[in-house]
C-alpha positions as a Markdown table, in Angstrom:
| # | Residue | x | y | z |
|---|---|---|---|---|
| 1 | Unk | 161.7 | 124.1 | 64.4 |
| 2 | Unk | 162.2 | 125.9 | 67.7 |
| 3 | Unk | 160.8 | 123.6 | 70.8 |
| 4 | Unk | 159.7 | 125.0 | 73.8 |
| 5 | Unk | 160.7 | 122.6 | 76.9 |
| 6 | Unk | 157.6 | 122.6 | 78.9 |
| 7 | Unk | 156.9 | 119.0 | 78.8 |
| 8 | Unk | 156.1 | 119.0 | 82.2 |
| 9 | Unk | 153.7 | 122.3 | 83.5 |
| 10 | Unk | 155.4 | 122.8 | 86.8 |
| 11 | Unk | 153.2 | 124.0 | 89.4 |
| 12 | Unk | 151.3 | 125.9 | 87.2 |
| 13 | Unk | 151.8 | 128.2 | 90.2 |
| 14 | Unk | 151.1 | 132.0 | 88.8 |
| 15 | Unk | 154.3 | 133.1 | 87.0 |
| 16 | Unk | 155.2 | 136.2 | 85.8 |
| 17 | Unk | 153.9 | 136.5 | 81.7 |
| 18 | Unk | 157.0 | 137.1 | 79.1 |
| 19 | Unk | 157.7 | 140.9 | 77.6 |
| 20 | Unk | 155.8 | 139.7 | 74.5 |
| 21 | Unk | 152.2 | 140.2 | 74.7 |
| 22 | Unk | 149.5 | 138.7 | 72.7 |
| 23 | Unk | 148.8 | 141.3 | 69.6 |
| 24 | Unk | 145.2 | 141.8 | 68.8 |
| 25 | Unk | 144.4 | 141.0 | 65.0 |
| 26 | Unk | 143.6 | 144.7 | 64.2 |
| 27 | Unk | 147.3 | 145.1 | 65.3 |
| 28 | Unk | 149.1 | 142.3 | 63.2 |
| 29 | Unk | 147.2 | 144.4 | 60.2 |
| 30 | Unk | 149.8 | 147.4 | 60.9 |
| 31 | Unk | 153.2 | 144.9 | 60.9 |
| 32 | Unk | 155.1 | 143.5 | 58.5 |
| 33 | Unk | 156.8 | 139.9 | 59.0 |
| 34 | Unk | 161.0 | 140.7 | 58.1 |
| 35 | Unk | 162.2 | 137.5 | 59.3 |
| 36 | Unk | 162.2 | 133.2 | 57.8 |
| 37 | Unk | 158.9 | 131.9 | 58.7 |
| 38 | Unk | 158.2 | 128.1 | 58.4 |
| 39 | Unk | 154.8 | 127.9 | 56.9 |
| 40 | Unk | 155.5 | 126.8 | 53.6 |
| 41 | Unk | 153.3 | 129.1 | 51.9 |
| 42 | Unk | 154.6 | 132.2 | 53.5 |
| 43 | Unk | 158.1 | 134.0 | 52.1 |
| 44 | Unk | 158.9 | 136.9 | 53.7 |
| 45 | Unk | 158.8 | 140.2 | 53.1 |
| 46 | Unk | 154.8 | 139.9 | 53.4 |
| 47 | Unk | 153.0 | 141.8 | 54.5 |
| 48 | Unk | 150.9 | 141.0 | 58.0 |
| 49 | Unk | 147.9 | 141.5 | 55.8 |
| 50 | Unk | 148.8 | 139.0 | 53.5 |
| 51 | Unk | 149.3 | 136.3 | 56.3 |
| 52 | Unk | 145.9 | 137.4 | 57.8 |
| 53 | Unk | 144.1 | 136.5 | 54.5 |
| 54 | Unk | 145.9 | 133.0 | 54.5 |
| 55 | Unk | 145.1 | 132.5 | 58.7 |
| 56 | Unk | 142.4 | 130.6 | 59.5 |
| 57 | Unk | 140.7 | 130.6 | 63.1 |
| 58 | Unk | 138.4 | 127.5 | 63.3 |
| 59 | Unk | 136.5 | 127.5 | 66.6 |
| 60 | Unk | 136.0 | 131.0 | 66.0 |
| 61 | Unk | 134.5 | 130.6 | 62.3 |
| 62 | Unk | 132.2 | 128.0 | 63.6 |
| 63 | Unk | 131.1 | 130.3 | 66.6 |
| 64 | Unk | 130.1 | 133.0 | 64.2 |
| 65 | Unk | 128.5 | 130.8 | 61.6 |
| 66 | Unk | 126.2 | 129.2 | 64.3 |
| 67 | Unk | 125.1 | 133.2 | 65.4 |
| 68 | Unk | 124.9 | 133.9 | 62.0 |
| 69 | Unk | 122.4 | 131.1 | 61.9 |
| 70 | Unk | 120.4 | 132.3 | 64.8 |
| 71 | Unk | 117.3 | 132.0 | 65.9 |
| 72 | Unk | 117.7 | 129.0 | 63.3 |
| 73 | Unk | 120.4 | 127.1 | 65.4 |
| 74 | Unk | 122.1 | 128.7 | 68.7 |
| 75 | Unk | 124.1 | 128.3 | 71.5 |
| 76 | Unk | 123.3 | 129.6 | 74.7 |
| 77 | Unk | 126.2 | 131.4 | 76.3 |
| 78 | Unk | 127.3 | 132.2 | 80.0 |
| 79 | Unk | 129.9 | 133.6 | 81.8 |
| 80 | Unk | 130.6 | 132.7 | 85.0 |
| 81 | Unk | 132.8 | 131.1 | 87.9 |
| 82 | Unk | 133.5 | 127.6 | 87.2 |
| 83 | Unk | 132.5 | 125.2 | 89.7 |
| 84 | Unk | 134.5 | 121.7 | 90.3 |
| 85 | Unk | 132.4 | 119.1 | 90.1 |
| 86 | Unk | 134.6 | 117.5 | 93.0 |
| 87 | Unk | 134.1 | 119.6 | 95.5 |
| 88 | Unk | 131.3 | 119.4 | 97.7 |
| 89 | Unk | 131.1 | 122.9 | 98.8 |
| 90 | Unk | 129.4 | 124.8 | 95.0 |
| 91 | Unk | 130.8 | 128.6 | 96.9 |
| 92 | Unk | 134.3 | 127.1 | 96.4 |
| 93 | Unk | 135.7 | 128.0 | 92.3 |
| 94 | Unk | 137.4 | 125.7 | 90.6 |
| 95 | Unk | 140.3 | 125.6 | 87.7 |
| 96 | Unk | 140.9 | 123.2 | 85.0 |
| 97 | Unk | 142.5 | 122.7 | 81.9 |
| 98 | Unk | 140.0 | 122.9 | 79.4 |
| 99 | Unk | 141.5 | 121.6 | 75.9 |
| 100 | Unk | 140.4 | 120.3 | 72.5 |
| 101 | Unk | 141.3 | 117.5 | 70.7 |
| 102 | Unk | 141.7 | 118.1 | 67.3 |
| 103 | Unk | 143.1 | 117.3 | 63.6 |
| 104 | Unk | 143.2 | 118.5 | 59.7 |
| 105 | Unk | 142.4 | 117.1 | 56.6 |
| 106 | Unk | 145.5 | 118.8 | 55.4 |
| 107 | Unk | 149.0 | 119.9 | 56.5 |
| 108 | Unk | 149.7 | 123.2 | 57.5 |
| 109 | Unk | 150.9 | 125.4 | 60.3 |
| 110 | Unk | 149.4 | 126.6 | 63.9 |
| 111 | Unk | 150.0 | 130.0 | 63.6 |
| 112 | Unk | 148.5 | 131.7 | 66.7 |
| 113 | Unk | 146.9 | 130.2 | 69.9 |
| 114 | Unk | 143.9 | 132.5 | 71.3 |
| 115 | Unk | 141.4 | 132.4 | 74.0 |
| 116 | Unk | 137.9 | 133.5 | 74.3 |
| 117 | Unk | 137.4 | 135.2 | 77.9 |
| 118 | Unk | 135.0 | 137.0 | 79.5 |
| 119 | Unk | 136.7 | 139.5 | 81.3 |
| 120 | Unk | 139.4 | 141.8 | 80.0 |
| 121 | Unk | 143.3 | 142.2 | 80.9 |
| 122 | Unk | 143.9 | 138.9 | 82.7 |
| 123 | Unk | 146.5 | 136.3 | 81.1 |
| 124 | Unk | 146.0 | 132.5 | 80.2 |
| 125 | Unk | 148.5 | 129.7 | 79.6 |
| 126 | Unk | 147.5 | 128.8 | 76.1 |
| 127 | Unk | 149.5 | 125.2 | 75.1 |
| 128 | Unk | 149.6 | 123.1 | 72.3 |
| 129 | Unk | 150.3 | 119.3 | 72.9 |
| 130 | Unk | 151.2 | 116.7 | 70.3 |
| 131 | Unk | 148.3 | 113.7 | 71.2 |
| 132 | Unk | 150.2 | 111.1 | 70.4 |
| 133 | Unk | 153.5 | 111.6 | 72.0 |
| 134 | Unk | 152.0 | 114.1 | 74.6 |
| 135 | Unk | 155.0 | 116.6 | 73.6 |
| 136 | Unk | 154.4 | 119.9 | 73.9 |
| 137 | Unk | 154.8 | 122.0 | 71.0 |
| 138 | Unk | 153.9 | 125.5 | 71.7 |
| 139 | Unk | 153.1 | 127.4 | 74.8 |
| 140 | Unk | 152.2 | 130.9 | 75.4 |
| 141 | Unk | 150.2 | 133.5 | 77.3 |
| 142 | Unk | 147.7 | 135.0 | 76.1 |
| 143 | Unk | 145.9 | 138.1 | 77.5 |
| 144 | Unk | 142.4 | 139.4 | 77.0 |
| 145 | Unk | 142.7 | 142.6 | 75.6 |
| 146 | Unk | 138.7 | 143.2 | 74.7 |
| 147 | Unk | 136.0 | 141.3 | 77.2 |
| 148 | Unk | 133.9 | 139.2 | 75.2 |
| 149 | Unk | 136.3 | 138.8 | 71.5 |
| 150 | Unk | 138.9 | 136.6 | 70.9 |
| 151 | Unk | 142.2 | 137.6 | 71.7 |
| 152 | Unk | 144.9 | 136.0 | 69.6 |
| 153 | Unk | 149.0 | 135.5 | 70.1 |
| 154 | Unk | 150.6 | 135.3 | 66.9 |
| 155 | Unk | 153.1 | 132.9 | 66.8 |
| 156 | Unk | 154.2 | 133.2 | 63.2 |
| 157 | Unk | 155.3 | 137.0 | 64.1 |
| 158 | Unk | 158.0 | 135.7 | 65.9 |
| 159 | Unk | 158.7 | 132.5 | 63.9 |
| 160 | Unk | 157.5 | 130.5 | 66.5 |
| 161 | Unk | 154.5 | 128.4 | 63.9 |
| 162 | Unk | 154.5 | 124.5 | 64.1 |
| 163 | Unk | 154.2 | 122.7 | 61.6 |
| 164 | Unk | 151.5 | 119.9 | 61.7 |
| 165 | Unk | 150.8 | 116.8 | 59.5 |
| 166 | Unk | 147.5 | 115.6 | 58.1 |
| 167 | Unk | 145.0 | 113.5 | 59.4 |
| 168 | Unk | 147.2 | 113.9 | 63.1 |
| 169 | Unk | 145.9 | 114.0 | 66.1 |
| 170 | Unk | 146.9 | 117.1 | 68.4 |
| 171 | Unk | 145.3 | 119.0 | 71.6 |
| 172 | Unk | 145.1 | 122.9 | 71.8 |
| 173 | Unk | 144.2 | 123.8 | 75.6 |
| 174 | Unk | 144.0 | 127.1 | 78.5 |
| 175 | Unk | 144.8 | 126.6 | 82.0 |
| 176 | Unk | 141.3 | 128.5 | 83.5 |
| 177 | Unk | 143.4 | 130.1 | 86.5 |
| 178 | Unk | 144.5 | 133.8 | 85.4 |
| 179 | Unk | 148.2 | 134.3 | 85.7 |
| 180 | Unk | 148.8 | 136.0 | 89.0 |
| 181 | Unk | 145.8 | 134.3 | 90.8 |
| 182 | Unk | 145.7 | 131.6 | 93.2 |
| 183 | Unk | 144.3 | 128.3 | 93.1 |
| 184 | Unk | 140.5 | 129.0 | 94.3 |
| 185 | Unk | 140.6 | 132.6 | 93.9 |
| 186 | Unk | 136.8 | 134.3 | 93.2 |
| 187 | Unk | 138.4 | 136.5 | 90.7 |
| 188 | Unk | 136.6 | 137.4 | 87.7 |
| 189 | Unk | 140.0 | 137.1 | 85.5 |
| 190 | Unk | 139.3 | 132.9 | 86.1 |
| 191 | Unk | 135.6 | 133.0 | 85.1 |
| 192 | Unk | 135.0 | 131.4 | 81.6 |
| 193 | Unk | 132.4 | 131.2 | 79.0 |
| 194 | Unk | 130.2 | 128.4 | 79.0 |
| 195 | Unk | 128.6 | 127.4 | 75.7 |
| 196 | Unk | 125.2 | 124.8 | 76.2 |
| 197 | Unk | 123.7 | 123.4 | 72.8 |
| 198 | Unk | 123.4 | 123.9 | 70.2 |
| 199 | Unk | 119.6 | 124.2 | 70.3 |
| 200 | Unk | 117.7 | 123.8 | 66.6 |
| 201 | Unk | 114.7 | 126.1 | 66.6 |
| 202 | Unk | 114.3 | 124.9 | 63.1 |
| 203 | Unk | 111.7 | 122.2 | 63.3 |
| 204 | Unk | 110.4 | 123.2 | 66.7 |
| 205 | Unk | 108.0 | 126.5 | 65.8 |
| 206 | Unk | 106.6 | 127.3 | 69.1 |
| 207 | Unk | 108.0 | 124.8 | 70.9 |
| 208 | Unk | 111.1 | 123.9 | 72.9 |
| 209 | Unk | 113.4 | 123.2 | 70.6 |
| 210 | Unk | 116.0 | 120.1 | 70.2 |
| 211 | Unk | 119.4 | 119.4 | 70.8 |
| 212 | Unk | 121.8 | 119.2 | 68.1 |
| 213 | Unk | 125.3 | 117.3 | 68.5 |
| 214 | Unk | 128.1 | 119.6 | 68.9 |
| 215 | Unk | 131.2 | 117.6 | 67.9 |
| 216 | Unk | 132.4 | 116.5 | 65.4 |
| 217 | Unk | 132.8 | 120.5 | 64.7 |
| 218 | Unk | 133.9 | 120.8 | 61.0 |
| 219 | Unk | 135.2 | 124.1 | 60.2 |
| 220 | Unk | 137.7 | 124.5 | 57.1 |
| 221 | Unk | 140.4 | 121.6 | 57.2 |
| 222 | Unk | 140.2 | 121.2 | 60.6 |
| 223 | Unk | 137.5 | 119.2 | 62.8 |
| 224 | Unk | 137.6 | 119.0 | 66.6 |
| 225 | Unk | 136.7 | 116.0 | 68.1 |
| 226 | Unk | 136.0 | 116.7 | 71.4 |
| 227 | Unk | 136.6 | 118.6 | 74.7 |
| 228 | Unk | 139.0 | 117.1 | 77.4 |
| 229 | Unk | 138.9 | 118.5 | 81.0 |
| 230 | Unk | 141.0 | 118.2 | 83.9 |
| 231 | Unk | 140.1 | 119.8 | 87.0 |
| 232 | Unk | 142.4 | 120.5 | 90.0 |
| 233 | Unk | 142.1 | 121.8 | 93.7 |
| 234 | Unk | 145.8 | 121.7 | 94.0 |
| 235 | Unk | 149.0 | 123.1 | 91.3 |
| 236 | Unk | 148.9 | 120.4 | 88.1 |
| 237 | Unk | 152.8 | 118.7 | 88.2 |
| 238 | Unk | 152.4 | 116.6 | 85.9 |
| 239 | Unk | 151.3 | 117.2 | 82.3 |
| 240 | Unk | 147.5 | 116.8 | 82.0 |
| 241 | Unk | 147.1 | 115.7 | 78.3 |
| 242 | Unk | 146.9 | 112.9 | 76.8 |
| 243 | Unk | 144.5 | 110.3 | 77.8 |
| 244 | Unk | 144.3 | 111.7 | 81.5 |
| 245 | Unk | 140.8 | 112.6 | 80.5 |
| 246 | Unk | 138.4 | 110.7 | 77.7 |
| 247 | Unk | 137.0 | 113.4 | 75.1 |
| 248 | Unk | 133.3 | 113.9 | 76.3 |
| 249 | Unk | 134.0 | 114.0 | 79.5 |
| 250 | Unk | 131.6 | 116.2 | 80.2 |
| 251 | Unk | 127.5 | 116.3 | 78.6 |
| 252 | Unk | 127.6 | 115.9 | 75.1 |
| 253 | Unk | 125.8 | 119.5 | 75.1 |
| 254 | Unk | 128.3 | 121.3 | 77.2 |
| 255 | Unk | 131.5 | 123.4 | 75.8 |
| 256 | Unk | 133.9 | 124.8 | 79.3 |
| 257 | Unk | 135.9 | 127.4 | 78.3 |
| 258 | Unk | 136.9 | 128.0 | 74.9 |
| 259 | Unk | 140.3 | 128.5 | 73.1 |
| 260 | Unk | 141.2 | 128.2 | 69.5 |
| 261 | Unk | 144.4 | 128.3 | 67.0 |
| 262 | Unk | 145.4 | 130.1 | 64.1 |
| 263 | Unk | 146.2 | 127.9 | 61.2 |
| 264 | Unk | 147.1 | 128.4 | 57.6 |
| 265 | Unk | 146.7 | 124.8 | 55.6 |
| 266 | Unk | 149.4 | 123.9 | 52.6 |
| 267 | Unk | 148.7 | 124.6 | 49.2 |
């Protein structure tokens, strides 16, 4: 399996994004895979269609089952600047890495890494850590290519998928700042979505409704467990998952910043 050495997030200074950019599902429908992929249940020549049918994109599935729901059980959701809860002065922004820790019932492969943002054609470090070990095992950039839909970067198109193992715990996170921004910079390419809820109008005709739990979130094979935030006012050096921050860090009814993975489970 190919490893990509960035154990440490240097700086996390803006850096220029790779040649590859992040290819929109509606895209990956168009391309064959021609090369060895490792998912076990994929054997190229396929076509991209066939590994679209097999991907499954779990934060996202239970985003639209909850709207699908609605006005039964909903979410209310913002965009806007993110404010650090450290700083005294609410005009400054802040950035953070916002992650979730999660595992599957089954093994499989992470096959893309994808962000939800609110604002077109900025780019996001989008990692995947290992939460035991606190290894690194994929890291990309990802870059919003339709304001308000999930963008996704394949990494199965370029044999880059890793494998993971049942009932493991890993951590998929996006580093708010937009690449070529500054740490503190008003731009609108570092505002995120902010989800508050669920709310359950089902029992509440009328009234104000009540609060549902939001984690565990069960969605196919895989459940996430909980969101982990770090915020910083100054270049992360050293790598900010695991344990730096306890899942639930923040109100159980708050979700900063979402991100999600591609995953296709084993047979």
């Amino acid at each position: 399996m190919k490893k990509i050495l960035a154990i440490t997030l240097p700086a996390r200074l803006p850096i220029a994004p790779p040649s590859r950019l992040p290819i929109t599902i509606a895209a990956l429908l168009t391309i064959a895979i021609t090369s060895c992929s490792k998912v076990p249940i994929v054997n190229p020549p396929i076509p991209i269609t066939v590994l679209h049918t097999l991907e499954q994109f779990p934060f996202q599935a239970y985003l639209d089952s909850i709207q699908a729901l609605a006005p039964g059980i909903e979410f209310m959701i913002n965009a806007g600047e993110l404010q650090d809860p450290k700083v005294q002065h609410a005009e400054v922004p802040g950035q953070c890495e916002s992650a979730f820790a999660f595992r599957s019932s089954t093994s499989g492969a992470v096959t893309s890494l994808g962000v939800l943002e609110p604002s077109t054609g900025y780019v996001h470090e989008v990692t995947l850590w290992d939460s035991a070990t606190g290894q690194v095992l994929a890291d990309t950039w990802v870059k919003s290519l339709d304001s308000g839909h999930w963008t996704y970067y394949s990494l199965a198109l370029f044999g880059e998928e890793v494998p993971i193992q049942a009932n493991h715990g890993y951590i998929v996170g996006f580093n708010t700042l937009a690449v070529g921004s500054e740490v503190g910079d008003a731009s609108v390419g570092n505002d995120i979505y902010v989800l508050y809820g669920p709310w359950d109008y089902r029992d509440y005709p009328g009234t104000a409704p009540g609060f549902l739990p939001i984690y565990p979130i069960i969605s196919g094979p895989i459940t996430y467990e909980g969101q982990e935030v770090i915020f910083y006012d100054t270049p992360i050096s050293v790598p900010p998952f695991p344990g730096t921050t306890p899942a639930g860090y923040f109100a159980s009814q708050t979700i900063l910043g979402v991100c999600d993975i591609g995953f296709i489970p084993e047979p």
